[in-house]
C-alpha atoms as a printed R data frame, in Angstrom:
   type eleno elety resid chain resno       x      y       z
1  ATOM     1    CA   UNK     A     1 -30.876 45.586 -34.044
2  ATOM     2    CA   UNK     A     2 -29.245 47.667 -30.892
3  ATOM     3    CA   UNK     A     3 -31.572 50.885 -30.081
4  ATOM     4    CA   UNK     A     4 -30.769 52.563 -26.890
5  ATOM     5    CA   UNK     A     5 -33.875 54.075 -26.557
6  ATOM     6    CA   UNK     A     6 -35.326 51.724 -23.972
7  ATOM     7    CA   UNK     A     7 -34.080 52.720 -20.794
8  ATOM     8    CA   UNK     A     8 -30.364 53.352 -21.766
9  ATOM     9    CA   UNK     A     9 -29.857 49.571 -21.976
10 ATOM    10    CA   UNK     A    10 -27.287 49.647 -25.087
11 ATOM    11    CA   UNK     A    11 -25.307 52.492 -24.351
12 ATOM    12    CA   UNK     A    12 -22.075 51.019 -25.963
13 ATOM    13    CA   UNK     A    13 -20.330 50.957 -29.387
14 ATOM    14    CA   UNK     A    14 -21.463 48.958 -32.201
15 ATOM    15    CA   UNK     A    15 -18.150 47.136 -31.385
16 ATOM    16    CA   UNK     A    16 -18.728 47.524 -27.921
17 ATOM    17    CA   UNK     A    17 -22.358 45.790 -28.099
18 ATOM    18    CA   UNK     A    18 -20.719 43.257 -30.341
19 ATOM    19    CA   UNK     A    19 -18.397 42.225 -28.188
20 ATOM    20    CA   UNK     A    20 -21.028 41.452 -25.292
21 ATOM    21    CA   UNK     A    21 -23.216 39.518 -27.280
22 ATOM    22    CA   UNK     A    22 -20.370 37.121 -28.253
23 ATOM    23    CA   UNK     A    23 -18.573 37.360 -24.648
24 ATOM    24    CA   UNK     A    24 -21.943 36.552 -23.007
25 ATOM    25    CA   UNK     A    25 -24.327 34.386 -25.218
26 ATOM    26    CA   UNK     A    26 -21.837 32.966 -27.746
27 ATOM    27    CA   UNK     A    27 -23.474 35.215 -30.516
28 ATOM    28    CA   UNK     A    28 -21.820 34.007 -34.080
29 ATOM    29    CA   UNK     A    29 -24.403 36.013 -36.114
30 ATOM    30    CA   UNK     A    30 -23.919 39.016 -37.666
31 ATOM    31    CA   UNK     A    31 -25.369 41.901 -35.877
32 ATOM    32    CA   UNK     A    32 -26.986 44.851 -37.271
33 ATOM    33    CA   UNK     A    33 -26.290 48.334 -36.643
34 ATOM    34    CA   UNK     A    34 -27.248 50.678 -33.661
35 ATOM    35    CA   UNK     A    35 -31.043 52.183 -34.865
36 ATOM    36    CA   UNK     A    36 -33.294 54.386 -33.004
37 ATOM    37    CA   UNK     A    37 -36.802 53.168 -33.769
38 ATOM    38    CA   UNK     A    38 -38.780 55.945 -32.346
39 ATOM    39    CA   UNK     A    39 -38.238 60.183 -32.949
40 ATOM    40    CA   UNK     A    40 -36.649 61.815 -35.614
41 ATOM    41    CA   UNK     A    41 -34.069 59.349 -36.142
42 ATOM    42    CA   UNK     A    42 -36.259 56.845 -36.479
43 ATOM    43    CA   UNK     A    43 -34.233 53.489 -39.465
44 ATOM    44    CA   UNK     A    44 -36.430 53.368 -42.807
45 ATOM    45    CA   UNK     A    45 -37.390 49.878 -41.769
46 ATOM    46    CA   UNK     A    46 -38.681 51.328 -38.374
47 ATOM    47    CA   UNK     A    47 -40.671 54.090 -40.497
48 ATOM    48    CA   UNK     A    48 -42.316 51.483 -42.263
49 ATOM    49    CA   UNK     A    49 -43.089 49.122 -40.050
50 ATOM    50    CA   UNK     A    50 -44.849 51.875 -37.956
51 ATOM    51    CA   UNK     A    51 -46.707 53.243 -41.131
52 ATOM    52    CA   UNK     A    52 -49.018 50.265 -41.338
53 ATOM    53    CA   UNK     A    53 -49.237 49.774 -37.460
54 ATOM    54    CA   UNK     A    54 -48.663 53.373 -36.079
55 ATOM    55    CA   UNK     A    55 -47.246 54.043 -32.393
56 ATOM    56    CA   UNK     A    56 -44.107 54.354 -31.072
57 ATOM    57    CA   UNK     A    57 -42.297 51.060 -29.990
58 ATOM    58    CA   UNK     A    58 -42.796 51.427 -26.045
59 ATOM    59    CA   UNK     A    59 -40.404 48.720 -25.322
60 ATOM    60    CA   UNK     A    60 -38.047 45.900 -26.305
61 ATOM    61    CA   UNK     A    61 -39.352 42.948 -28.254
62 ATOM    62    CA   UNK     A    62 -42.212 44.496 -30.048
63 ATOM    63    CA   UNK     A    63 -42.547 42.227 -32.905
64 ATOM    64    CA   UNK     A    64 -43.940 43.084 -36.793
65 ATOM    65    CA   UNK     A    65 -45.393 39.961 -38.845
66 ATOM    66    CA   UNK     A    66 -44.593 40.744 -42.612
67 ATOM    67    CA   UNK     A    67 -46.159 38.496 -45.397
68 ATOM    68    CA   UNK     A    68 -43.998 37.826 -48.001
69 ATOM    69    CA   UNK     A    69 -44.740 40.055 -50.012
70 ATOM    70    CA   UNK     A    70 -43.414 42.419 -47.889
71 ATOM    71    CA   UNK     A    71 -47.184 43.786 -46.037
72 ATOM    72    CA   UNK     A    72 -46.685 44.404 -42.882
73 ATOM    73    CA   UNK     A    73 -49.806 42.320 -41.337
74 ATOM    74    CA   UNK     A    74 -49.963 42.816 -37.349
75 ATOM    75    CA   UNK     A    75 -48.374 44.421 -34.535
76 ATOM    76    CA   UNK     A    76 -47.566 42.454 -31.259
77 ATOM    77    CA   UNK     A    77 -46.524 44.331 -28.512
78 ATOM    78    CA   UNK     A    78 -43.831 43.233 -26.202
79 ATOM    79    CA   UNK     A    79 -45.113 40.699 -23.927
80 ATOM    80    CA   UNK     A    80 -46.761 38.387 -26.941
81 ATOM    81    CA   UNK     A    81 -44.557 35.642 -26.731
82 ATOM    82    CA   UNK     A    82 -44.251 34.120 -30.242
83 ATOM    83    CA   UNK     A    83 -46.281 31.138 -29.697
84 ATOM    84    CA   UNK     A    84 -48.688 33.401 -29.499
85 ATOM    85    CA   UNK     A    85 -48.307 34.554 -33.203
86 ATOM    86    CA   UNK     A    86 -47.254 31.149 -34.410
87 ATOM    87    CA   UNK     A    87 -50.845 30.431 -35.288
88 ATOM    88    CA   UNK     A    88 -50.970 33.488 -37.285
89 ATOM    89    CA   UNK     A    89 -47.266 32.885 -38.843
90 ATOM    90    CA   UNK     A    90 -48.836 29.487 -40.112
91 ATOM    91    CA   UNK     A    91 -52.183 30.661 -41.767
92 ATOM    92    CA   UNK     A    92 -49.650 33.048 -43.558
93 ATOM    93    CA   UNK     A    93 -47.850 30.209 -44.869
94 ATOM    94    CA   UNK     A    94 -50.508 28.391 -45.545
């Protein structure tokens, strides 16, 4: 999800953004809309996320773990790689 709230770094278009991401790292996903994930604006999924784990996002790459039920478990903040949570991810699964 594109936020330009971390140090201007997606000031483009949605189309604009899209067209980097394909240009640049052969993207052939589909993207998700331009969120803010911090302030007023702040995307439900952002709002809930934050709910169970509260704090703005500082940076880029803050990661959520979700069960499936839809819990939001833990909060990892941007320099956990994920092979750090991967132990975590598999006691979830079981």
């Amino acid at each position: 999800m594109p936020c330009n709230q971390f140090g201007a770094q997606e000031p483009g278009t949605e189309a604009e953004i899209l067209e980097f991401v394909q240009t640049k790292y052969d993207v052939d996903f589909p993207m998700f809309a331009k969120i803010d994930v911090n302030g007023d604006g702040t995307c439900e999924l952002y709002q809930l996320l934050k709910s169970a784990h509260p704090g703005d996002i500082a940076w880029n790459f803050t990661k959520f773990l979700v069960d499936g039920d839809g819990n939001v478990i833990e909060r990892f903040e941007p320099k956990t790689t994920p092979e750090e949570i991967e132990p975590r991810v598999k006691a979830l699964l079981g």
